[in-house]
C-alpha positions as CSV (number, residue, x, y, z in Angstrom):
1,X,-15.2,-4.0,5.9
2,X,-14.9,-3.0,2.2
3,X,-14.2,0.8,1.3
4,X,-13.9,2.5,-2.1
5,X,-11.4,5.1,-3.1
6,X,-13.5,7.9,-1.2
7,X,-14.2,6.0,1.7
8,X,-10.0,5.5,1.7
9,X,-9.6,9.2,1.5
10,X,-12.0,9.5,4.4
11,X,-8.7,7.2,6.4
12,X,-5.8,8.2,5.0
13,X,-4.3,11.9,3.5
14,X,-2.8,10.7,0.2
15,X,-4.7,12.1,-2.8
16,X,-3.8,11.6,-7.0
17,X,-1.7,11.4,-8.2
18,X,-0.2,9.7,-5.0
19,X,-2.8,7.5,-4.3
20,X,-2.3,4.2,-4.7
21,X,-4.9,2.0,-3.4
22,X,-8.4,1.6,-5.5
23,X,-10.1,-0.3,-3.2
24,X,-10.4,-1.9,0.2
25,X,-11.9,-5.5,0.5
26,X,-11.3,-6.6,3.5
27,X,-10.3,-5.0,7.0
28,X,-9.7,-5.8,10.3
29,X,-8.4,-2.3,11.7
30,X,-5.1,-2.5,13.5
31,X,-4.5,-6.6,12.5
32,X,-5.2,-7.2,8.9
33,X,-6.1,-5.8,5.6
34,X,-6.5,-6.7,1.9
35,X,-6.5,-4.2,-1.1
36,X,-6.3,-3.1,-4.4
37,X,-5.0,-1.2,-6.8
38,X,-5.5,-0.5,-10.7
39,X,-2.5,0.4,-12.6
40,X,-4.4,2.9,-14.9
41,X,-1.8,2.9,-18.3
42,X,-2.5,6.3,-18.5
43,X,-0.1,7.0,-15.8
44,X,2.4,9.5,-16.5
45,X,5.3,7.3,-14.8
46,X,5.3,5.1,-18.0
47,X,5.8,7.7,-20.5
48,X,9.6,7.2,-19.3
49,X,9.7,3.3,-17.3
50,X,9.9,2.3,-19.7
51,X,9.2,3.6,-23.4
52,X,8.1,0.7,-25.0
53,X,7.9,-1.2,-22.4
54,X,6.6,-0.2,-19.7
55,X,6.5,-1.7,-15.8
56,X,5.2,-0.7,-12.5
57,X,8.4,1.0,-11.0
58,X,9.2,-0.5,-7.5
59,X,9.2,2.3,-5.2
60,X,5.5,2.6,-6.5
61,X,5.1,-1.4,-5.6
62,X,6.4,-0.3,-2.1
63,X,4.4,2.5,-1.5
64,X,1.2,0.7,-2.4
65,X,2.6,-1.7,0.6
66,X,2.8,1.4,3.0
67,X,-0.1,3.0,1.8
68,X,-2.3,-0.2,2.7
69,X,-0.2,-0.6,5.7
70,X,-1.2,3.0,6.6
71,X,-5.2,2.6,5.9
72,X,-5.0,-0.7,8.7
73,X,-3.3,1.5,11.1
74,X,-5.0,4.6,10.7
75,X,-8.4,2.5,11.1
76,X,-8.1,2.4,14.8
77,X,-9.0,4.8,17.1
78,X,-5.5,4.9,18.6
79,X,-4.2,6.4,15.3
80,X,-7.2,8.0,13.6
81,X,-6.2,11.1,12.1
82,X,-2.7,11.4,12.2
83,X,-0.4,11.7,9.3
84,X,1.8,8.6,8.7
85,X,5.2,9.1,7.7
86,X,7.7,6.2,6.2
87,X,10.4,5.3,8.8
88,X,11.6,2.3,6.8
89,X,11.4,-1.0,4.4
90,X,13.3,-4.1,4.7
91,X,13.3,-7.4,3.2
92,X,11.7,-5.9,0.0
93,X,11.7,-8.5,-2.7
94,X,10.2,-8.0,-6.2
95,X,9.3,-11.5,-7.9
96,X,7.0,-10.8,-10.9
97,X,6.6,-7.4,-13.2
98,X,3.4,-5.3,-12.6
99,X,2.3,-4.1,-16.3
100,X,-0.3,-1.0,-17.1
101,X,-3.9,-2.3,-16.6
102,X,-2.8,-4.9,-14.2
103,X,-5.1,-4.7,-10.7
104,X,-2.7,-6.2,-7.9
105,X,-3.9,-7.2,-4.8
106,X,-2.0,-5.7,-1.9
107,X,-2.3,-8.0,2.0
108,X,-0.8,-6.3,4.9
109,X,-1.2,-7.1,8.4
110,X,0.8,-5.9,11.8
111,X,3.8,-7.2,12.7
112,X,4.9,-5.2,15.5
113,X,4.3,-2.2,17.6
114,X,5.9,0.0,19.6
115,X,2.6,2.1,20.6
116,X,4.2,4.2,23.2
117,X,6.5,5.4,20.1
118,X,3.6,5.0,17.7
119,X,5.9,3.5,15.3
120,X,4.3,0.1,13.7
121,X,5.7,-2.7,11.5
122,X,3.6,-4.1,8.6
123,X,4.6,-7.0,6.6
124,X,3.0,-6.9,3.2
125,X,2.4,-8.8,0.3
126,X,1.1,-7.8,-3.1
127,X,-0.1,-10.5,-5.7
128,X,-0.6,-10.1,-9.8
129,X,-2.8,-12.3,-11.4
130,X,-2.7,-14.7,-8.3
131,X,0.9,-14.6,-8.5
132,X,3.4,-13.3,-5.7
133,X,4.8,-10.0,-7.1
134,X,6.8,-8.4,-4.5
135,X,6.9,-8.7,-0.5
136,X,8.3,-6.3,2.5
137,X,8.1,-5.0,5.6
138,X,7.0,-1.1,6.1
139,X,7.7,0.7,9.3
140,X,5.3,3.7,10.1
141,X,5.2,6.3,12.4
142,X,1.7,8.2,13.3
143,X,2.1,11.7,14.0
């Protein structure tokens, strides 16, 4: 299932200039899930990270992870609707610098679940230029 940025809006609550996902190319709701996202230079961020030369900070890189993460969860009819809220990352890992105009691609998929809690683990991956960029886990609660 591919969606575009409205289509994403339709799944999850985040809107600009905290949206970070562009596009969704492929989806299996509540398993797996492969995105993008556009790092538009005209971002504000990179007037001060930094001047000169600037780079994706990575709290931005890990919350495109829990964004994605989020759109795979809140794809299911178990979780449609709620508002997720970040309960955690771990193993975070940043390999490779993410540059204005660069598109990364963003792979999530579940990891584990504690659906009586309606807390979920994702593990995610985002790649620049075909390169691994930065990895993690993101734990999120639907409320």
């Amino acid at each position: 299932m591919k969606m575009d940025q409205e289509a994403i809006k339709k799944v999850i609550p985040h809107r600009d200039p905290m949206l970070l996902v562009t596009t969704v190319e492929e989806l299996t709701p509540g398993e797996a899930i492969t995105a993008t996202f556009y790092v538009d230079p005209s971002r504000e961020i990179f007037k001060g990270h930094f001047p000169g030369e600037p780079v994706l900070p990575g709290v931005y890189s890990v919350e495109c992870m829990a964004q994605t993460a989020d759109i795979l969860l809140l794809s299911t009819e178990r979780y449609a609707g709620k508002i997720p809220l970040f309960l955690g990352i771990n193993n975070v890992r940043f390999q490779r610098k993410i540059l204005p105009g660069d598109t990364i691609e963003i792979h999530a998929r579940l990891a584990s679940e504690r659906a009586e809690k309606a807390i979920a683990t994702c593990s995610a991956e985002i790649y620049n230029h075909g390169e691994l960029a930065a990895t993690g886990d993101v734990t999120l609660a639907m409320r």
